[in-house]
Every structure is written in C-alpha cells, then in structure tokens.
TORKOL-4160 file (C-alpha; in steps of 0.2 Angstrom, whole numbers, padded with zeros to 4 digits, m for minus):
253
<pt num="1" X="0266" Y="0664" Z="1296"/>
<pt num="2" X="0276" Y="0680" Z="1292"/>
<pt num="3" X="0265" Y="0692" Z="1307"/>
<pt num="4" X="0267" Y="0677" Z="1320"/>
<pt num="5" X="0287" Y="0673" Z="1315"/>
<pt num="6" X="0290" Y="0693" Z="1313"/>
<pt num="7" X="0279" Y="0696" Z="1332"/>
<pt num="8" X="0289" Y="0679" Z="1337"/>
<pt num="9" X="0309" Y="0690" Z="1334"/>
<pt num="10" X="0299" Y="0704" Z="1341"/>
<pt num="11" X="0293" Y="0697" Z="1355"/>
<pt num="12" X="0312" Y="0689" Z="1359"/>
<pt num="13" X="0322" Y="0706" Z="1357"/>
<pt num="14" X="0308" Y="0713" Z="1368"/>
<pt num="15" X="0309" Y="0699" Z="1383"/>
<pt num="16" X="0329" Y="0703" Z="1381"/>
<pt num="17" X="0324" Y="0722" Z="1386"/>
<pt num="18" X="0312" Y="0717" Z="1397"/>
<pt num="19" X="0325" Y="0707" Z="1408"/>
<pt num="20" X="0337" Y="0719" Z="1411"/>
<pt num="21" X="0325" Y="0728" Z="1420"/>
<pt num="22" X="0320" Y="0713" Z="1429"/>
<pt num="23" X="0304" Y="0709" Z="1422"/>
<pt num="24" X="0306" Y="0694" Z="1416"/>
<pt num="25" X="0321" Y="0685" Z="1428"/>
<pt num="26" X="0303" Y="0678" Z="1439"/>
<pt num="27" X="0297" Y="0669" Z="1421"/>
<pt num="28" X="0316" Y="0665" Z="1416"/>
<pt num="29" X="0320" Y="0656" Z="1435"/>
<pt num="30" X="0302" Y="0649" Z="1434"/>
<pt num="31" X="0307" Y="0637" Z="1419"/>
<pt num="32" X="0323" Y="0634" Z="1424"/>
<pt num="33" X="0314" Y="0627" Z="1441"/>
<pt num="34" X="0303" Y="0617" Z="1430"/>
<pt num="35" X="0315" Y="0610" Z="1420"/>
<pt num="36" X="0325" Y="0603" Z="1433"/>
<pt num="37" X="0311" Y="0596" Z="1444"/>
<pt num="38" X="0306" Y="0588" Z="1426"/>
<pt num="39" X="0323" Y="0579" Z="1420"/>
<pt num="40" X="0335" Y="0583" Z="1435"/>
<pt num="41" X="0346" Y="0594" Z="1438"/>
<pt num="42" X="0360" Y="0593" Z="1426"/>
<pt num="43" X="0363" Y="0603" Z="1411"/>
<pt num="44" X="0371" Y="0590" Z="1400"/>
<pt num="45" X="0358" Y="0577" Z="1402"/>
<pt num="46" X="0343" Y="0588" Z="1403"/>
<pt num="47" X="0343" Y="0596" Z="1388"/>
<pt num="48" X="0326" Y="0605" Z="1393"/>
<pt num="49" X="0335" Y="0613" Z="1408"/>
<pt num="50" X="0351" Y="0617" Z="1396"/>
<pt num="51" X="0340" Y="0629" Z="1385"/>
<pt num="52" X="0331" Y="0636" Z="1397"/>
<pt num="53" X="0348" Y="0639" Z="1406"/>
<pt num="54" X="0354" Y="0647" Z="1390"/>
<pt num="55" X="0340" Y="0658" Z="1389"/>
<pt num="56" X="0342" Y="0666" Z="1406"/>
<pt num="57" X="0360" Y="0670" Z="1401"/>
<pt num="58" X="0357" Y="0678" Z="1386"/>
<pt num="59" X="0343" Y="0690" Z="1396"/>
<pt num="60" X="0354" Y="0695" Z="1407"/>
<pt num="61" X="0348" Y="0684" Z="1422"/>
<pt num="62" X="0363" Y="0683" Z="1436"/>
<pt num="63" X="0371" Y="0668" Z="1437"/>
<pt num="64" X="0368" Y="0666" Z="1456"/>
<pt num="65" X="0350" Y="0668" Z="1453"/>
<pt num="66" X="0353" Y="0653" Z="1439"/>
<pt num="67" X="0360" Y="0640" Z="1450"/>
<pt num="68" X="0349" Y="0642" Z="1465"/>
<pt num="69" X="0335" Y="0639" Z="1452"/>
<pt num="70" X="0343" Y="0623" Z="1447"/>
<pt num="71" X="0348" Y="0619" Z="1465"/>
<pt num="72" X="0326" Y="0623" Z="1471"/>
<pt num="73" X="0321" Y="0613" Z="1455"/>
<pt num="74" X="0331" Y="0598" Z="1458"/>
<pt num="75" X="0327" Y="0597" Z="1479"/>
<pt num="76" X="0346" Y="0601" Z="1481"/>
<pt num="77" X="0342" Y="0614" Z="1493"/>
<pt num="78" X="0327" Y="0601" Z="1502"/>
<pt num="79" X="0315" Y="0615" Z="1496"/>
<pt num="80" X="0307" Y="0606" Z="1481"/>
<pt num="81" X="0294" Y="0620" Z="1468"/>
<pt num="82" X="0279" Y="0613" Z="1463"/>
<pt num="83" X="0270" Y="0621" Z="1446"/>
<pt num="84" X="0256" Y="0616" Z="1436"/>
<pt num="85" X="0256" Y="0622" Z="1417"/>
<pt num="86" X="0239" Y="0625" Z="1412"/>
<pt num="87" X="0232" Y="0633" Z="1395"/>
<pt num="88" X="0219" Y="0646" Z="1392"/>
<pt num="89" X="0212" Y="0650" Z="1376"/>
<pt num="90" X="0204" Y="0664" Z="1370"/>
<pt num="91" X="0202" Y="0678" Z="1358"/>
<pt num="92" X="0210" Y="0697" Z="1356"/>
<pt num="93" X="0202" Y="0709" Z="1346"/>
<pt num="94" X="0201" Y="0707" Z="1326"/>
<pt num="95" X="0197" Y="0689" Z="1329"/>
<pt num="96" X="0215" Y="0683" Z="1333"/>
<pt num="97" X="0217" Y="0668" Z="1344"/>
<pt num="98" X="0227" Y="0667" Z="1357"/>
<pt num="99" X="0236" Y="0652" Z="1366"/>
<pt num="100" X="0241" Y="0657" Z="1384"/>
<pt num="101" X="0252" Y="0646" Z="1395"/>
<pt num="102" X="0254" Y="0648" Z="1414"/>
<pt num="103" X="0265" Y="0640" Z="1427"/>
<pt num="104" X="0257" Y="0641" Z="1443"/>
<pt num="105" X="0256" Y="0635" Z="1460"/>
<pt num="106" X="0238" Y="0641" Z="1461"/>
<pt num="107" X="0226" Y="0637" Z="1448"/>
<pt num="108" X="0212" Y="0651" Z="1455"/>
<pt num="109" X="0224" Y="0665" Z="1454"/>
<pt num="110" X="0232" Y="0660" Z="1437"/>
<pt num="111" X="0214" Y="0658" Z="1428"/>
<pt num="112" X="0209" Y="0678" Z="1438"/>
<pt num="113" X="0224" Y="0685" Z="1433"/>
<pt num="114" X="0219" Y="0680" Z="1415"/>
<pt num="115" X="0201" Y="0682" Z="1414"/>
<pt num="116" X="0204" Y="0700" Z="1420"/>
<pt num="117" X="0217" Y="0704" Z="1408"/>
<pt num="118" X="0207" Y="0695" Z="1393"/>
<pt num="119" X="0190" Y="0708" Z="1398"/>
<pt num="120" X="0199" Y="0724" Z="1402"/>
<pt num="121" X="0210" Y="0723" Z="1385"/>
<pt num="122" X="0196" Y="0718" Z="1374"/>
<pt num="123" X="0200" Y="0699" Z="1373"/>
<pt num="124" X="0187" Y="0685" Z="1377"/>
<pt num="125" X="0189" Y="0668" Z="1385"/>
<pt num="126" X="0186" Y="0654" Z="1373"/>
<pt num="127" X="0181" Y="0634" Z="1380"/>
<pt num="128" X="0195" Y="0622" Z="1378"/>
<pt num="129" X="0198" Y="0617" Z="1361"/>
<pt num="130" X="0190" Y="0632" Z="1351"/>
<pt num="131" X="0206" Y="0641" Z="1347"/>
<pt num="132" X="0219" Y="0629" Z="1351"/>
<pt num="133" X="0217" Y="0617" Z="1337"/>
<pt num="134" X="0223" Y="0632" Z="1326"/>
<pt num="135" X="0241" Y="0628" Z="1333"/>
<pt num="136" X="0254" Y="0614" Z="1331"/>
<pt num="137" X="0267" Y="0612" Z="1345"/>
<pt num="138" X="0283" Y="0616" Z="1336"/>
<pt num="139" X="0303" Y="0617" Z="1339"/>
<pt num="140" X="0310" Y="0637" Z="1337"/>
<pt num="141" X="0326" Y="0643" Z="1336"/>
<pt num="142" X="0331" Y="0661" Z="1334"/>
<pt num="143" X="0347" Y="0665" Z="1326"/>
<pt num="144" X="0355" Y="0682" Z="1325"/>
<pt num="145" X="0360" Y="0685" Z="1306"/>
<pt num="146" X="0375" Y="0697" Z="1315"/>
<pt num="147" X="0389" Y="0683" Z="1322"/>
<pt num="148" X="0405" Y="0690" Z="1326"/>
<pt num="149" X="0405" Y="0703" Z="1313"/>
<pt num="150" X="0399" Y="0694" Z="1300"/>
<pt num="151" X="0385" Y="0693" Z="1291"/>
<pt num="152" X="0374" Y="0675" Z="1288"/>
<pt num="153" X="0365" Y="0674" Z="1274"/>
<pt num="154" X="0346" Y="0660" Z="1275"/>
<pt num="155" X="0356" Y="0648" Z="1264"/>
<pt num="156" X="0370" Y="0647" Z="1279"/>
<pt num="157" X="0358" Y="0644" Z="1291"/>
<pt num="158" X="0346" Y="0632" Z="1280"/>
<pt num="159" X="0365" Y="0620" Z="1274"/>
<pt num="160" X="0367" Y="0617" Z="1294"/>
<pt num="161" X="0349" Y="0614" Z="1302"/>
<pt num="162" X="0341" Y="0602" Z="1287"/>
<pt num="163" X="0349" Y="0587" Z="1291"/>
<pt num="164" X="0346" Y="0590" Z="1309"/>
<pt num="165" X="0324" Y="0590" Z="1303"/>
<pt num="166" X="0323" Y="0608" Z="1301"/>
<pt num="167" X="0307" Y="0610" Z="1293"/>
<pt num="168" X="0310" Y="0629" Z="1287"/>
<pt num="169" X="0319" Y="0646" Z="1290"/>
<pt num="170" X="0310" Y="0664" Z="1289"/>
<pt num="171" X="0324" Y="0677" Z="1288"/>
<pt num="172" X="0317" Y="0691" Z="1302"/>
<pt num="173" X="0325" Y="0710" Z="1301"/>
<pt num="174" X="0341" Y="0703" Z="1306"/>
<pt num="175" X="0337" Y="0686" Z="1312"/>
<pt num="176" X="0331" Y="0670" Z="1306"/>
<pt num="177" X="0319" Y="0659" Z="1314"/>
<pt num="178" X="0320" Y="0640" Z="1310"/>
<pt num="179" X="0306" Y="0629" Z="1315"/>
<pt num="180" X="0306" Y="0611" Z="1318"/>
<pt num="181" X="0295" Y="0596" Z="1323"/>
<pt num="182" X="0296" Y="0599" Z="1344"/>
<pt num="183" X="0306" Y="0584" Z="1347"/>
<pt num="184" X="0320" Y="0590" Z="1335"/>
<pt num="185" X="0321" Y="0607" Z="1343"/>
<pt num="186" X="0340" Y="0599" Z="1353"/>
<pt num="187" X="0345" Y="0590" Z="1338"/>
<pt num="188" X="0341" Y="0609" Z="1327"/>
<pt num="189" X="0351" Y="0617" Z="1340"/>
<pt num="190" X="0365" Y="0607" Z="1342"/>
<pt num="191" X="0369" Y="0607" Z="1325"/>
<pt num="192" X="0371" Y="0624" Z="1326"/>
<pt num="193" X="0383" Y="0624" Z="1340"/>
<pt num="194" X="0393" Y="0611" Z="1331"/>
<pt num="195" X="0395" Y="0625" Z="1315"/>
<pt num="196" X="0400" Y="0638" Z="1325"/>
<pt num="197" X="0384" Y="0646" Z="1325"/>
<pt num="198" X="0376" Y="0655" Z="1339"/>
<pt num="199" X="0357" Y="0655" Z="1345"/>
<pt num="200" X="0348" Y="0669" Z="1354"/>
<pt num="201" X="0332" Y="0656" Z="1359"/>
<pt num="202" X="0331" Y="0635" Z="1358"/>
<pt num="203" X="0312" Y="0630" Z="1363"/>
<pt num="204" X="0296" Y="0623" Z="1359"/>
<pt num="205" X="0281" Y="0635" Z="1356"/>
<pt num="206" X="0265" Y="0634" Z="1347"/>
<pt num="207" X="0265" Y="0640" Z="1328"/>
<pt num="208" X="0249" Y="0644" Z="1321"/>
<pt num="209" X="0241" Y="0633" Z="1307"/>
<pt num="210" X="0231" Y="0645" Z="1300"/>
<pt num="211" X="0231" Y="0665" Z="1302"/>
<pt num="212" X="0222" Y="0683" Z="1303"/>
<pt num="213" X="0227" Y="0696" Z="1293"/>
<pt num="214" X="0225" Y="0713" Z="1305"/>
<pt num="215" X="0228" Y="0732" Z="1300"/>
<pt num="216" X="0238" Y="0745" Z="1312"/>
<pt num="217" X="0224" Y="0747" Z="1322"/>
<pt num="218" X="0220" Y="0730" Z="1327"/>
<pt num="219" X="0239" Y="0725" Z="1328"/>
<pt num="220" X="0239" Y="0739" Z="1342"/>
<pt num="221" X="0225" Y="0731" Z="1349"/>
<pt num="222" X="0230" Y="0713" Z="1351"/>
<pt num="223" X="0248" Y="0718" Z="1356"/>
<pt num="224" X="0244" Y="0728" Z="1372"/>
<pt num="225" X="0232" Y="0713" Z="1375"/>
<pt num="226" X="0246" Y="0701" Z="1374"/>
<pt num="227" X="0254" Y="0713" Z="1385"/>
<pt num="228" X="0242" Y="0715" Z="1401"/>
<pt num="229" X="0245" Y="0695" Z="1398"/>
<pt num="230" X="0260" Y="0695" Z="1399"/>
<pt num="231" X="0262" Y="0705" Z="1415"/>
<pt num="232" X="0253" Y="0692" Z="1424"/>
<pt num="233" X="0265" Y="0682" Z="1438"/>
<pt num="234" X="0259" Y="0665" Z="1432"/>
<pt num="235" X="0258" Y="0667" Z="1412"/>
<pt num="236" X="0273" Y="0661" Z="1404"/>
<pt num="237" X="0270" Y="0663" Z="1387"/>
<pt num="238" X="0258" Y="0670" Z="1374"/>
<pt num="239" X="0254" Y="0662" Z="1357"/>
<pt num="240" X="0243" Y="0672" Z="1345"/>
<pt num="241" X="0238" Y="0671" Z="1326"/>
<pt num="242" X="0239" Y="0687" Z="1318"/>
<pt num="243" X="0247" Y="0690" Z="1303"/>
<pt num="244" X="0254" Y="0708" Z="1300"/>
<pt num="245" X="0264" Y="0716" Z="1286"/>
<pt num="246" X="0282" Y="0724" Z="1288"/>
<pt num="247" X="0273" Y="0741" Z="1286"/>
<pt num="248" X="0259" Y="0737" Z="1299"/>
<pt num="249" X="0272" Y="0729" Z="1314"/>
<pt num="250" X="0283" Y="0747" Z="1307"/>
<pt num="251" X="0268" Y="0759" Z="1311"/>
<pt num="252" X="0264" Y="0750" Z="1327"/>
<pt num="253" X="0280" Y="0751" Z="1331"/>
C-alpha cells in the first residue's frame, strides 16, 4: 500500500495547491452541500458535514463561500441541491484500477466527462464490479508530522488513534496517514483533537486490497489519467491501485 498511501499525501498537499487557485472550492462546496442535505445542517451533529467543513478551511475555501453551502444544503436558503454519487470503474495504463466517484446532478454528463477522459488518456472503462472489488471502504486521516514546531514521531500518532480503532499508520515524507474501519474515521479524529494533535484530512475513501507495482514511465502515465479525471466538474474523487517506489514518485515528480 506504500504507492497508494504515498499518491494518497501527494494527492492531499496537491488538492491544497489546487484550491488556492480555485480549482477545487466547486468539489470542496459540493461535499459540503451533500453533507448537509445528508445529516442537517449543523456541524456538531453532522460529523460528516464537520470534516468536510474542515477540509474546505484548510484549502483555503472562503468562509462565506462555506456557509452558504451549509445554508443551500440544508434548504435554509429555500434552494435545496440535489446530487447523485455514482461510481465508475476502470483501468489506467500498466493495468492499475481505478475507482472514480462523481457527484452530479446529471448522470449523462458525469458518465461523458468520464468516458472521454478514460479514452483520451489511455484508461478503459470496466463493467461494475470488475475493478471495485479490489478496494475496501476505509476511514483516512492525514496528520502533518510538523505541529507547532515540533516534530511527531509514528509512535505519537499510533499511542493516541489505537484505542480509538485505528487499524495502522504509514509515516509519508512528512505526514502520516492512519487508516481505520470507515465508521471509526470520527472516533480516529477526535481523538486526536483531544491530544492536541492537528489533522490536515478526516474522510472515508477506498484503500486498495491488493496492488500494481508501476515503473516511472507508467506512474506518468496513470497520474495524468487520474488528472484529466480529476478536471471533470462532477468527479469528486479518484481511487487507484498502483504501487510505486520513493524513487519512482521522485522521478515523476
């Protein structure tokens, strides 16, 4: 799992610079939306809409543009959103399954914008089930090793999450990612909060079972598909299975 947890930091520093240049605030308000239309509209019940909340902070999203979210998601401005989550599967070059989850409110669109990403980046479509049985729903948090001038060390960050069901923690080039079954992903995070820890992410995602080993050349590959995916209005996230050494994600940079 090392490629996927080192491409899953990766990928969360990059959505932070993404953000600033607005990329990402459309994705960022979109959850937030869902999250309250899901559970209502307050933070310290939702605990869905709390993350997702947190997330947007920590990118940069305005706070304006955070509570009219929460306002549009929980029909407190009499303009309710409706998105439907829907997953493609497929495959990137090398072999390397891929997971992709959109949020849309309009199925035909979502499943074009992926289809043609998928063909013009060398990735294929795959029927339901083919690829996502290679992935367990799971709980991550991301925790900067860097807090406020000190330095954590895995063995902090493992005394504080296991009694909260922390399953494991992979220590990232300067962050560590802790998994845990999906509904112990608050009870992960909390804990943390109470040992004066901070969190960069708190969220469910799909963690591979099994992986693919790829070289530079196909790690290129399968990142600019993930990419052209990720550029699409209605795909939220992007789960993929390749496994990639520290030299590999260094040479593709």
């Amino acid at each position: 799992m090392s490629g996927h947890s080192k491409w899953a930091t990766t990928k969360h520093k990059k959505a932070v610079i993404d953000a600033k240049r607005g990329k990402m605030f459309a994705k960022l308000i979109k959850n937030i939306e869902v999250a309250a239309r899901t559970g209502g509209p307050d933070p310290a019940g939702n605990p869905t809409l709390y993350d997702a909340i947190q997330k947007a902070k920590k990118s940069s999203v305005p706070n304006d543009n955070i509570d009219r979210a929460v306002k549009r998601g929980g029909g407190l401005d009499g303009a309710g959103v409706d998105y439907t989550t829907i997953m493609y599967e497929g495959y990137a070059p090398g072999g390397v399954a891929l997971l992709v989850e959109c949020l849309t409110d309009n199925k035909n669109r979502a499943a074009m914008e992926v289809r043609t990403a998928m063909t013009r980046n060398g990735g294929n479509m795959a029927d339901p089930g083919s690829v996502s049985y290679m992935f367990s729903r799971k709980g991550v948090v991301i925790v900067p090793a860097e807090q406020d001038g000190k330095t954590l060390a895995e063995d902090d960050v493992l005394e504080v999450v296991l009694d909260a069901g922390a399953e494991d923690v992979n220590d990232h080039d300067g962050s560590f990612e802790v998994i845990s079954e999906a509904g112990d992903v608050v009870a992960v995070r909390t804990a943390l909060q109470d040992a004066g820890i901070d969190y960069d992410s708190a969220e469910s995602s799909f963690v591979p079972s099994m992986t693919v080993e790829v070289d530079a050349d196909v790690a290129g590959k399968v990142l600019r598909l993930i990419d052209a995916l990720e550029d699409c209005d209605d795909v939220q996230n992007v789960f993929a299975n390749f496994d990639a050494s520290d030299e590999v994600m260094a040479q593709v940079g």
